[in-house]
N, C-alpha and C positions, 0 to 999 in steps of 0.2 A: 765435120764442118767443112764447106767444100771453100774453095780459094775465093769467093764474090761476099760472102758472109764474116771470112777472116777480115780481109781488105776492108769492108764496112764497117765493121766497129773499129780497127785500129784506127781507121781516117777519123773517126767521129773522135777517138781519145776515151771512151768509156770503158767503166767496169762490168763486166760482162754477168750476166747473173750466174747462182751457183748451176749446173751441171745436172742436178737432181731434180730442177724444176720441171726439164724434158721428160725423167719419169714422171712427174704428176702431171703435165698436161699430157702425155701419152696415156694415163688411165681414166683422165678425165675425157678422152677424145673413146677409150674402149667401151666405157659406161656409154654413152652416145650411142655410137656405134649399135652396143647390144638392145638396145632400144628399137634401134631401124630397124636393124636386122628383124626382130623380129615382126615390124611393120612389113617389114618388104615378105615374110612368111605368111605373112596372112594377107595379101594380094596373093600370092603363089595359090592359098586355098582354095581364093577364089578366082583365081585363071584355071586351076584343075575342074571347079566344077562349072564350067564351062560359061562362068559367067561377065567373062572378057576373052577376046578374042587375040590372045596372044600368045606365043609356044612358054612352054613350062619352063620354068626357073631364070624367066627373062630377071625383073625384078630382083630376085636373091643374088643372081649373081654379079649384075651391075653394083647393088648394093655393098656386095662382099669385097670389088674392087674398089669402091668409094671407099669403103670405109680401111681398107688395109693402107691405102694414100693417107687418110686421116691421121690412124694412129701412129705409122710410123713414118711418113715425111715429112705433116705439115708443125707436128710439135717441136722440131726441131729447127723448121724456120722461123717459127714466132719468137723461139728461144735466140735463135742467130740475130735478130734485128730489137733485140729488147736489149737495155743496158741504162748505166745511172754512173751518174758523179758526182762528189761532195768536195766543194769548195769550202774556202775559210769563214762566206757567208752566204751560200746558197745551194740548191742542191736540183740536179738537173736528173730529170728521166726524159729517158727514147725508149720509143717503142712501133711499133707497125710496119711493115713491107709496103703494102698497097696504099693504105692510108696511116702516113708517117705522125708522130706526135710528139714533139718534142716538147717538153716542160719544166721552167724554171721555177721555183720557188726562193724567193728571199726570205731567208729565216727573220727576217724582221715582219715580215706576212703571216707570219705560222700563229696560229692561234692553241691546236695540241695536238699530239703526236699519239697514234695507236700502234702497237705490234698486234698484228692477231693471226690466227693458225686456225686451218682446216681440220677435217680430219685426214689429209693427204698429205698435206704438210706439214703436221705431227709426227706422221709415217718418217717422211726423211729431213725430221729436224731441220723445215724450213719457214718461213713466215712472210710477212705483209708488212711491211711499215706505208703505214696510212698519215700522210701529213695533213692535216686542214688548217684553211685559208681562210680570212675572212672574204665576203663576197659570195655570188652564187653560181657564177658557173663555174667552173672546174674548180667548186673549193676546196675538194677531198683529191689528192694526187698518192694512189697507191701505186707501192714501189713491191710487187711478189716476184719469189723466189730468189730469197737472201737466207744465207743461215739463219739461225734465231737469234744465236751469240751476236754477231755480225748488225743486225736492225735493231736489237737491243744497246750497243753500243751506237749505234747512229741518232736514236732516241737520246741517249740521254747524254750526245754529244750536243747536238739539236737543243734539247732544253737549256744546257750551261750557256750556248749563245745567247738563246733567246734571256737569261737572267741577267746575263753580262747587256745586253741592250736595253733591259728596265731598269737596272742603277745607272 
């Protein structure tokens, strides 16, 4: 994490997500990737059989740089500008570099709480806490890459509020 990302979230005061979520959005950014790549091999086909007019292995290898940025710079930036905080009665996410989104939830708003897991985030025992809101736009506010232990205890922190504000 370089000094502009450190700086970023200390200013904001946020908990920074776990560490592991860089591996899964780095395999999720690989998967991609092996995709193109092979898109960009089957132009290469057809630039060898002379059916575009372009020197050999232009494609694969622009590809091969896009995607090397991909999987190893850019997972690490969306990981540096994502973070969350839980107040005594609300619970705030940030997230985005370019297009920033900062999101409050008053647990007096929450209508019910999901944890849910990938299969990438089963991998490294991590999850999704999914809040929803009554209303329709942004009434589902997911919060990924927290341990599982960790959003399971936010859930059913979350819930005891939300009982303590119906009695």
């Amino acid at each position: 994490m370089n000094a502009l990302d450190s700086r970023h979230r200390a200013g904001e005061g946020l908990t920074p997500l776990h560490p592991d979520h860089v591996k899964v959005l780095r395999i999720e950014a690989a998967i991609l990737s092996v995709v193109l790549l092979i898109a960009a091999s089957a132009l290469e086909i057809a630039v060898r059989a002379g059916e575009l007019p372009i020197p050999g292995f232009t494609f694969f290898a622009i590809w091969l740089v896009v995607a090397i940025v991909l999987v190893w710079r850019v997972p690490m930036r969306r990981w540096s500008y994502k973070g969350y905080a839980v107040d005594q009665d609300r619970l705030r996410t940030v997230r985005g570099f370019l297009w920033r989104q900062d999101t409050i939830v008053p647990f007096s708003r929450v209508q019910h709480i999901d944890v849910t897991q990938g299969p990438l985030e089963r991998l490294f025992d991590l999850a999704t806490l999914v809040v929803h809101t009554a209303g329709t736009h942004n009434a589902s506010v997911p919060l990924e890459g927290i341990k599982r232990d960790r959003a399971e205890a936010m859930r059913d922190s979350i819930r005891a509020h939300i009982k303590r504000e119906a009695a």
